[in-house]
N, C-alpha and C positions, 0 to 999 in steps of 0.2 A: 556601104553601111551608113546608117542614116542615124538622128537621136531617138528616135523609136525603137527600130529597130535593135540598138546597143542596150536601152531599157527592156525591153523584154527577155533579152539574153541576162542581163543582169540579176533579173525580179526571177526568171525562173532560176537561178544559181543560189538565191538569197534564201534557202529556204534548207536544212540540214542535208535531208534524205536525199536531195534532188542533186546537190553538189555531193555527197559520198557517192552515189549512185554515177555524174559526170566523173568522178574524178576515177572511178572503177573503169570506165570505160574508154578512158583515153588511157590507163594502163594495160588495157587488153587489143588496145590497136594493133593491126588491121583486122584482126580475128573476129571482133565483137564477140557479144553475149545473148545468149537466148533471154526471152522476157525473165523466164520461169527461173531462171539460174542467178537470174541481175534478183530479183525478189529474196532467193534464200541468203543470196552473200550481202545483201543489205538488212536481212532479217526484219521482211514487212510482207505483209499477206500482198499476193500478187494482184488485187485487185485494188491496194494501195499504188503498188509498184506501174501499174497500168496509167494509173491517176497521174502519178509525177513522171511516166515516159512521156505522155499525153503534153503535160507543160513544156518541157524541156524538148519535144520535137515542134513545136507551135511555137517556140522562139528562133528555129532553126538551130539547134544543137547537136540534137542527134534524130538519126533515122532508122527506119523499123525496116528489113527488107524477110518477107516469109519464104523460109525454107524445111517446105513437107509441113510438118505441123509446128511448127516453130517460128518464131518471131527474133529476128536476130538483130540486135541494136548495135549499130556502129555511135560516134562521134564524127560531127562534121569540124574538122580540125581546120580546114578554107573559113569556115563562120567563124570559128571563135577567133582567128589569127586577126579577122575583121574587125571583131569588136575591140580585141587588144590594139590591132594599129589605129582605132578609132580613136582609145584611149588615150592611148599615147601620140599622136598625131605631133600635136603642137609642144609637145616634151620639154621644159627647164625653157622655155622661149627661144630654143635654137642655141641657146649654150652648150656646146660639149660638155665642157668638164661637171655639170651638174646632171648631165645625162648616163655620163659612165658606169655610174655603179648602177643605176636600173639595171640599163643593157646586158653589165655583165651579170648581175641576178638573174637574169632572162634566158642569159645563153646555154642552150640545154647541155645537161651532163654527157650527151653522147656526141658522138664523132658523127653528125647526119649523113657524110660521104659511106658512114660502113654499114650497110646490111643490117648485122646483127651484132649485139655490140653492150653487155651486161651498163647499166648506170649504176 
């Protein structure tokens, strides 16, 4: 991950529809969502919805893979973990103790060793 790179993941996030729309989709991980379905549960004409998949996969975010007549968008959760560890790279100057509370804000609510697992 590079500073370009982290800026275009950024710029496409920085904008309402586009981050409701990423953050729908990393709740529907690994399943994803068809175009047409990401459009009604963000409540925008799908040719809106087309426009901001468009941005948000030309940042490397998320990707479109077609099945039959459908377009099913995942989240590339490897890119975004990118730009986070880009972000955070050089963290508090290598202080732990000013690191800690990030970290543990970080630390997801599931147990990632279990399968399936309510948050």
């Amino acid at each position: 991950m590079d500073e370009q790179q982290t800026i275009a993941a950024l710029a496409a996030l920085a904008q309402p529809t586009r981050l409701r729309t990423f953050r729908l989709l990393v709740e529907r991980e690994p399943e994803g969502v068809p175009a047409g379905e990401l459009a009604r549960l963000v409540d925008v004409p799908q040719n809106t919805m087309s426009a901001h998949l468009a941005t948000l996969s030309q940042a490397g975010l998320v990707s479109g893979e077609r099945q039959s007549r459908s377009i099913i968008y995942r989240v590339d959760l490897d890119r975004f973990r990118a730009v986070m560890v880009y972000l955070l790279q050089d963290c508090c100057g290598g202080n732990a103790s000013l690191c800690t509370p990030l970290i543990t804000d970080l630390t997801p609510c599931c147990d990632p060793r279990q399968e399936t697992q309510a948050c």
